[in-house]
C-alpha positions in Angstrom: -12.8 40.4 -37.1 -10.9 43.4 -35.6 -7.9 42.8 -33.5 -6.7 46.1 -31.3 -2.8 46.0 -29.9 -0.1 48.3 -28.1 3.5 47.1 -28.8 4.4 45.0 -26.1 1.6 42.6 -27.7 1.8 43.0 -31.0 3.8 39.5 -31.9 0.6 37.9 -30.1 -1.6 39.9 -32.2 0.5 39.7 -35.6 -0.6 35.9 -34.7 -3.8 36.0 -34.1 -4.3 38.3 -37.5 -2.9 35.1 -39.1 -5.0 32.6 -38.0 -8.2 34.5 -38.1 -7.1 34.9 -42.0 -6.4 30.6 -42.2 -9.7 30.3 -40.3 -11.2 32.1 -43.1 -11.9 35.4 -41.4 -11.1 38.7 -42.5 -8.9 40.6 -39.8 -8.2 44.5 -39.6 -5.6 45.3 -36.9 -5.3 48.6 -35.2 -2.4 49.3 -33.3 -1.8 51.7 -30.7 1.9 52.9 -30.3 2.5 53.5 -26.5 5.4 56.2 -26.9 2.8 58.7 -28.7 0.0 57.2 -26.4 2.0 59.1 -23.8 3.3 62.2 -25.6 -0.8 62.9 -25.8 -1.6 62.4 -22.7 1.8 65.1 -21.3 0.6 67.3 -23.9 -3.0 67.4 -24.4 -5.9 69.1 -21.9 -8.1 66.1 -20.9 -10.8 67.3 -22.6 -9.0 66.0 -25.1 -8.1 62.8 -24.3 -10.2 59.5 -24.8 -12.3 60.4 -28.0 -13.6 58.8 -30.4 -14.6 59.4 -34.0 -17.5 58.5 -36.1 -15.9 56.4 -38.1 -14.2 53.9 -35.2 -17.6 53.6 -33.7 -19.4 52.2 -37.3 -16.1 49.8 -37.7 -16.8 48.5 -34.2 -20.9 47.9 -34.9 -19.6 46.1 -38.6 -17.1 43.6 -37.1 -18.1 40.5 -35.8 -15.5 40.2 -33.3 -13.6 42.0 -31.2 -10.1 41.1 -29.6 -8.3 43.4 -27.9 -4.5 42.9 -26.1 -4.7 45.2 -22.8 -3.0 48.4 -22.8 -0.6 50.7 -21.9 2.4 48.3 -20.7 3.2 50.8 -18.6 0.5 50.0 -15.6 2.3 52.1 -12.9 2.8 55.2 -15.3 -1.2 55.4 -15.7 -1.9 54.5 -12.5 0.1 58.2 -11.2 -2.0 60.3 -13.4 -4.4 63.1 -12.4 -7.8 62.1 -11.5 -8.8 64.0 -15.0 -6.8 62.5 -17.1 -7.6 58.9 -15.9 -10.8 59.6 -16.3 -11.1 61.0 -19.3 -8.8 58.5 -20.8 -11.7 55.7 -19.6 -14.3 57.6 -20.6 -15.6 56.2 -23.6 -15.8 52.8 -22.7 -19.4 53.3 -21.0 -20.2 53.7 -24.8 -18.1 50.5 -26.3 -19.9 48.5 -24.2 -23.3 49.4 -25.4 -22.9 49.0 -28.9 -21.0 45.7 -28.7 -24.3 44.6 -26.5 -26.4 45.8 -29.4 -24.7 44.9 -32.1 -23.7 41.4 -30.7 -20.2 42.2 -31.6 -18.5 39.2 -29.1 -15.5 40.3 -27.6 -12.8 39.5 -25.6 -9.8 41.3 -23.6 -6.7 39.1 -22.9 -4.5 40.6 -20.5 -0.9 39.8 -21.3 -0.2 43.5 -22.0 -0.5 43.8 -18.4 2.5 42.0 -17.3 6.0 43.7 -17.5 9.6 44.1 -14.9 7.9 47.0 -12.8 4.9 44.9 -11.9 6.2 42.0 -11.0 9.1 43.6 -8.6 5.7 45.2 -7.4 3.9 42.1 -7.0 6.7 40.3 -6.0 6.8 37.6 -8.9 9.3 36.7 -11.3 7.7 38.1 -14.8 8.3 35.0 -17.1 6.5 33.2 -14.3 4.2 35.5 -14.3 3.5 35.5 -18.2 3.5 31.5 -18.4 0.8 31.2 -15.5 -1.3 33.9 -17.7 -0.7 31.6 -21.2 -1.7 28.2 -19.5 -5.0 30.0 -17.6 -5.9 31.3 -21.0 -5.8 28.1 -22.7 -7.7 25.7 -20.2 -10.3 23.9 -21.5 -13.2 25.9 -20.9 -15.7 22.6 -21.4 -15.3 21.8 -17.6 -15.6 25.7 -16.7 -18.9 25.5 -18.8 -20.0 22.9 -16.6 -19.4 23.8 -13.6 -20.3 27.1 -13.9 -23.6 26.7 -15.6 -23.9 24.3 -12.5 -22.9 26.8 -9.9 -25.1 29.8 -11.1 -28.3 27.5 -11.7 -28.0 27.2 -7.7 -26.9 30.7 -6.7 -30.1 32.4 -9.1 -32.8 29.5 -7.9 -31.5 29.5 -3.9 -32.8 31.9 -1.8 -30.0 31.5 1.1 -26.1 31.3 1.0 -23.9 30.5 3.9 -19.9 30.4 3.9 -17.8 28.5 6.2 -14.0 28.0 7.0 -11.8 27.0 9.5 -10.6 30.3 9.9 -13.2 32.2 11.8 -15.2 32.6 8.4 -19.2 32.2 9.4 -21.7 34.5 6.8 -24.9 34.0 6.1 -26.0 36.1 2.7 -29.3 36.3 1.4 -29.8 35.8 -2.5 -32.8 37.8 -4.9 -33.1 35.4 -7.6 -30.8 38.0 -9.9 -29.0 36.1 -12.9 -25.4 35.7 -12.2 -22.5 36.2 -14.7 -20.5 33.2 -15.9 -16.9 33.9 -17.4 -15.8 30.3 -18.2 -14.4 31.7 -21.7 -17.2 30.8 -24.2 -20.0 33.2 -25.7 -22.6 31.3 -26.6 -26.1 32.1 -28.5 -27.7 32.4 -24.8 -25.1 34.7 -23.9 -25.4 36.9 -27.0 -29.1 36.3 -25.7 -28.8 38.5 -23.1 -26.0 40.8 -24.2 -23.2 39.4 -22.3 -20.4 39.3 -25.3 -17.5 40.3 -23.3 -14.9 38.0 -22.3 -12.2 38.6 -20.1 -9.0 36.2 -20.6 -8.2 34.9 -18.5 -11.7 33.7 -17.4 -12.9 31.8 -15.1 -15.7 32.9 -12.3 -19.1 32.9 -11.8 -20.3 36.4 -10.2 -24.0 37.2 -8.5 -25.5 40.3 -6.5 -26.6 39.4 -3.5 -29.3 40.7 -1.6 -27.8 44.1 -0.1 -30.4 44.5 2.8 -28.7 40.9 4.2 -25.7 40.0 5.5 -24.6 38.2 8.9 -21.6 37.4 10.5 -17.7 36.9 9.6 -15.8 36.5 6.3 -11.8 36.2 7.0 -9.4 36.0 3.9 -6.8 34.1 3.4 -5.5 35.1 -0.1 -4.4 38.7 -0.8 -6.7 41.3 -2.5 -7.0 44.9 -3.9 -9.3 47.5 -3.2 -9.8 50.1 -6.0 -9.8 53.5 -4.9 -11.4 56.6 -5.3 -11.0 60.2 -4.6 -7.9 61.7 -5.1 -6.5 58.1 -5.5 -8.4 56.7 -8.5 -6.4 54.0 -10.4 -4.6 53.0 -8.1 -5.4 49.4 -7.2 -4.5 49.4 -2.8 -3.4 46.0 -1.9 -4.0 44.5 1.3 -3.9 41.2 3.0 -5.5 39.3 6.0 -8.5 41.0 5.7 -11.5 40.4 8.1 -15.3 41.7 7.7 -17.6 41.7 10.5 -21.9 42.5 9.4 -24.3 42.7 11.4 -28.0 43.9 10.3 -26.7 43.7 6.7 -24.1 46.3 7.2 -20.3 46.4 7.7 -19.9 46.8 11.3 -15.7 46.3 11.6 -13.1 45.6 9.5 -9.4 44.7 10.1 -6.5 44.0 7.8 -3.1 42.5 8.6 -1.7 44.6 5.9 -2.7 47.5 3.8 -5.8 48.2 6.6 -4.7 52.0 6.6 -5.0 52.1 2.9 -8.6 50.9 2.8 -10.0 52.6 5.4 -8.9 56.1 3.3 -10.7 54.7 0.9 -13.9 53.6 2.1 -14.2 56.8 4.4 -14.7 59.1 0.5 -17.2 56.8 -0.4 -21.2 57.5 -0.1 -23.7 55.6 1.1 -23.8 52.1 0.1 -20.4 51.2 0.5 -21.0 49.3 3.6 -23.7 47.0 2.0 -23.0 43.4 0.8 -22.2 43.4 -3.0 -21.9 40.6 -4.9 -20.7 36.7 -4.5 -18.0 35.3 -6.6 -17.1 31.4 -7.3 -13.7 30.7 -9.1 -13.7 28.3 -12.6 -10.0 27.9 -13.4 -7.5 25.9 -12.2 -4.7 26.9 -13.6 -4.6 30.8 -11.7 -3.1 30.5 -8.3 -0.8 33.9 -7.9 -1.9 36.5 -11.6 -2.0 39.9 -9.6 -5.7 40.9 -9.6 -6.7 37.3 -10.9 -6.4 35.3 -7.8 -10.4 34.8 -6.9 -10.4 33.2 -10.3 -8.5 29.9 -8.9 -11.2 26.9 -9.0 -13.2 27.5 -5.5 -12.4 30.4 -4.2 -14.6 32.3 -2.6 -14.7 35.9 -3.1 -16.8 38.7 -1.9 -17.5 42.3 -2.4 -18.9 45.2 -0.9 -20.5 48.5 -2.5 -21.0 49.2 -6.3 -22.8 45.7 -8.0 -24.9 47.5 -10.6 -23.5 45.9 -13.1 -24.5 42.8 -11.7 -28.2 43.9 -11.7 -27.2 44.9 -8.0 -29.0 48.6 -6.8 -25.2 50.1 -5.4 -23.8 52.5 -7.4 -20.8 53.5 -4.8 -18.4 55.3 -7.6 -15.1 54.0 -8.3 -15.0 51.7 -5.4 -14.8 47.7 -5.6 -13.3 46.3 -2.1 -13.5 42.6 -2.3 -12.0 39.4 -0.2 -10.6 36.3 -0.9 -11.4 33.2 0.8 -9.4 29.8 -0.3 -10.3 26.6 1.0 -14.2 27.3 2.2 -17.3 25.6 2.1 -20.3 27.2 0.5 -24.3 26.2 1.1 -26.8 27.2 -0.5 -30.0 26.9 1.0 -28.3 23.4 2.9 -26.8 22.4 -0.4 -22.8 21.9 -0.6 -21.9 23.2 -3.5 -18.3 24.0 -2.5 -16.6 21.7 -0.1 -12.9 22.6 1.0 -12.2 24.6 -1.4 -13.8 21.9 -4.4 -16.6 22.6 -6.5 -19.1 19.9 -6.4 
């Protein structure tokens, strides 16, 4: 078992080395120290940033599990680099994810290292809060997840229609291609290994499908507040926003209006090529314990979220670069081909 750290989580990892070792396993920690992190990235080109050597690459196809605390701390400090540095920081990880998909190698990314004074005076939360809401969605029980979210994507790959309803204004009809959808619930079993899916986010707690991009018809209104990631001269930098409201007709985003952060997104989706204004993919929350985790919130237990653009990784054709726009709906009722399978917000 290898488990990978930066400072601000190495206590949780120093613990998870010692119960791996009383579970009988036989743990290697690597640790990455943020203050040299960042004296490479000032002082190196970015052609030199982000490599890897041979000999990381065999120790991750020879481990049997990965664990991995998110890093660097420092979100916003990232987030305000050049557009060649981010990207050449991220640039391997097209490469991780294949060979832990061949090798099996199940993995899982818990994102405590996320969480520190800066962000939550950004996200306006109070940062101990912030960390216990993390620590209790992390440990649900992920029995009833399973359920319900082996439940929820036997109905979204079998039906053929989807339509989304609230009080709000929200009334979309989607169309759906029989694609397999994604369930994060937090367990990797032998069918998911199956078909390569061997990451883990943690927190988890959605079910995600493409939907069919050629299809989409009507309203979807938010009522929980959301992030667009950007692109162009922007990229990493998530762009909040809130109240957002999609209009499509003929399958294509025909108007779009935020009560905050609207300015923001429509900078964003003007760089973006074609495909952007095509439906992306459906999401259905699993956990109950997420109300307000910045970035987290469609994982709440029957929220409905939506996306436009890039769902390739879905099995989805759109391959918009560096652009994921997305809503939030709380509170709806979701059909799919006339059955209920949220009502009010519940999963059924």
């Amino acid at each position: 078992m290898t488990i990978e750290t930066w400072n601000a989580t190495l206590p949780w990892a120093n613990a998870f080395v010692l119960e791996a070792a009383r579970l009988g396993a036989r743990p290697m920690l690597l640790f990455v120290d943020e203050p040299t992190y960042w004296q490479e990235v000032d002082d190196l080109p970015a052609s030199a940033l982000g490599r890897v050597g041979s000999h990381e690459w065999a120790a991750l196809r020879e481990t049997d599990a990965y664990v991995f605390f998110y890093g660097p701390n420092d979100v916003a400090r990232e987030s305000a680099l050049p557009q060649a540095k981010f990207l050449a920081l991220s640039a391997f990880e097209d490469e991780w994810f294949r060979i832990i998909e061949k090798a099996h190698v199940r993995s899982a990314r818990i994102d405590l290292g996320r969480i520190n004074a800066s962000e939550a005076r950004r996200f306006g939360l109070d940062e101990d809060d912030w960390r216990k809401e993390m620590i209790e969605s992390i440990l649900v029980d992920p029995d009833r997840m399973h359920r319900e979210g082996s439940a929820v994507g036997r109905a979204l790959q079998r039906g053929k229609l989807v339509r989304i309803t609230h009080s709000n204004g929200t009334d979309l009809d989607l169309r759906l291609r029989g694609r397999r959808p994604r369930i994060h619930d937090g367990v990797i079993d032998a069918r998911d290994v199956a078909n390569g899916e061997v990451f883990e986010p943690l927190p988890p707690g959605w079910v995600a499908v493409a939907v069919d991009e050629l299809h989409a018809e009507g309203d979807f209104v938010a009522n929980v507040a959301s992030a667009t990631a950007a692109s162009g001269d922007d990229i990493g930098r998530m762009l909040p926003s809130r109240g957002g409201h999609w209009t499509f007709r003929d399958g294509k985003l025909a108007r779009f209006s935020y009560e905050a952060g609207g300015d923001e997104f429509a900078k964003a989706y003007q760089r973006v090529g074609r495909g952007k204004e095509r439906p992306g993919a459906l999401n259905i929350g699993l956990n109950p314990r997420i109300t307000r985790i910045p970035l987290m919130e469609d994982q709440h237990r029957g929220r409905v979220t939506l996306s436009i653009g890039r769902n390739y990784f879905l099995d989805g054709v759109t391959r918009t670069p560096h652009f994921h726009a997305y809503l939030v709906l709380d509170g709806a009722d979701v059909q799919v081909d006339g059955r209920v399978i949220v009502r009010a917000g519940e999963i059924v």
